[in-house]
C-alpha positions in Angstrom: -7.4 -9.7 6.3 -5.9 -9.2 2.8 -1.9 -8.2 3.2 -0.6 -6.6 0.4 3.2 -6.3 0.5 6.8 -6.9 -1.2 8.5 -9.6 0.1 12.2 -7.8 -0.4 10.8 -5.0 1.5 12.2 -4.7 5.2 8.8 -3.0 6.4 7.0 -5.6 4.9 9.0 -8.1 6.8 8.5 -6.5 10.1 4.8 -6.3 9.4 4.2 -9.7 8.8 6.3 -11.0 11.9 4.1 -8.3 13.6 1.1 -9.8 12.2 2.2 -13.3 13.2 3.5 -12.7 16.6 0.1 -11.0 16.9 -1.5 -14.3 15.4 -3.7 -11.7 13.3 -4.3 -13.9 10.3 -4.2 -12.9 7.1 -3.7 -13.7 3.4 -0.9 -12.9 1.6 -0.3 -10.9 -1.6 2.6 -10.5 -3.0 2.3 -6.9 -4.5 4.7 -7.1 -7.7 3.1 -10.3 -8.8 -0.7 -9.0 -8.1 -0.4 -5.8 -8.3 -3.3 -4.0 -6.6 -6.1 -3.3 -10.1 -7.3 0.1 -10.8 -10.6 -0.7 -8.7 -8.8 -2.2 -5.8 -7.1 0.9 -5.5 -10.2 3.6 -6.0 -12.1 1.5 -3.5 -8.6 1.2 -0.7 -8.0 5.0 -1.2 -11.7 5.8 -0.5 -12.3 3.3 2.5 -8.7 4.8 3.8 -9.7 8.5 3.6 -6.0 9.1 3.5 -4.9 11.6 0.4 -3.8 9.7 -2.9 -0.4 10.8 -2.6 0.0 8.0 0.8 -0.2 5.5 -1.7 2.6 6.1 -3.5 6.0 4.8 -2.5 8.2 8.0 -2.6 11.1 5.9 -1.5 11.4 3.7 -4.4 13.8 3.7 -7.2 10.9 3.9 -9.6 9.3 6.8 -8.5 12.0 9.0 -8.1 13.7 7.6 -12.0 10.3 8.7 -13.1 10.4 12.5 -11.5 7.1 11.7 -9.6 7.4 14.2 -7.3 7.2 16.8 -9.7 4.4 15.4 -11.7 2.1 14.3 -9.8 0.7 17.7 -8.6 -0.4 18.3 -12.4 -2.0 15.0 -12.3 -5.5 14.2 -12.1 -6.7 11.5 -9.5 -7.9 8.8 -12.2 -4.3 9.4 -13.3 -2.6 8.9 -10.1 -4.5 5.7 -9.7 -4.5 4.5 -13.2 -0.1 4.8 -12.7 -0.4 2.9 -9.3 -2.2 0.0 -11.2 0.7 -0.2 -13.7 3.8 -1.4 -11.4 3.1 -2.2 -8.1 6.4 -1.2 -7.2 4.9 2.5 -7.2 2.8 1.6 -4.5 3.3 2.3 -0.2 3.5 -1.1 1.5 2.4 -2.7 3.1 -1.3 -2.4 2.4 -3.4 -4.0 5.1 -6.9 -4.2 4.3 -9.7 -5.5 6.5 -13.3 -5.6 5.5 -13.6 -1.4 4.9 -10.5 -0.5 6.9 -7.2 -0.1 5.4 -3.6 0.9 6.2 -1.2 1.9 4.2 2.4 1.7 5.5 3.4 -0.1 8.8 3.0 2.3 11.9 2.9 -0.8 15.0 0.4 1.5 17.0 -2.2 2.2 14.5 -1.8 -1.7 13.7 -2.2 -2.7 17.6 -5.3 -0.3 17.5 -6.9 -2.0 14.2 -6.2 -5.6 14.7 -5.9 -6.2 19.0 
C-alpha cells in the first residue's frame, strides 16, 4: 500500500500510527517532496469515485491565499488536476492507495473496513 502524506500533518500522524498499530504495511511518500504527478492523480480520483473537489486540502494556508474556493467552480477538471500536480500542499492527506482502492483523508472506520 502506497501512503501518501505530509509528515507535519497531525492526521497524517495519526494515520500512520493507525497503520502501524494495525501492522498494515505500507510505503511511504512524503507528499511535498513527491508530489502525486498529473496521472497519479487522474487515475486516484477515478479509482476513488469521490468528486475532484475531496482532493483538495481546503484547510491549507495555500488554498485559501490563492481564493480556491471561489475559483475552482469555474474550473475545468484537467485544470483542477493539473493545479493539484503543482504543490502537493494543495492536496487532502493522507492518500492511501491500494491496488484500485483509494482514500483520501483519514476516517479510522472506512480505514478498518479497507485494510482489516
Amino acid at each position: 500500500m502506497l501512503f501518501v502524506c505530509y509528515p507535519r500533518c497531525s492526521t497524517c500522524k495519526k494515520a500512520q500510527k493507525w497503520l502501524e498499530e494495525n501492522q498494515v504495511p505500507y510505503t511511504f511518500r512524503d507528499i511535498k517532496e513527491d508530489n502525486p504527478t498529473l496521472e497519479e492523480l487522474k487515475t486516484w480520483h477515478a479509482q476513488s469515485g469521490l468528486p475532484l473537489k475531496k482532493f483538495f486540502n481546503t484547510s491549507g494556508q495555500l488554498y485559501r491565499s490563492m481564493e480556491l474556493s471561489r475559483k475552482l467552480p469555474d474550473m475545468s477538471e484537467e485544470e483542477q488536476l493539473a493545479l493539484l500536480a503543482s504543490d502537493g500542499l494543495l492536496v487532502k492527506r493522507p492518500i492511501a492507495v491500494d491496488g484500485d482502492k483509494v482514500l483520501v483523508g483519514f476516517k479510522q472506520a472506512d480505514w478498518e473496513a479497507q485494510f482489516r
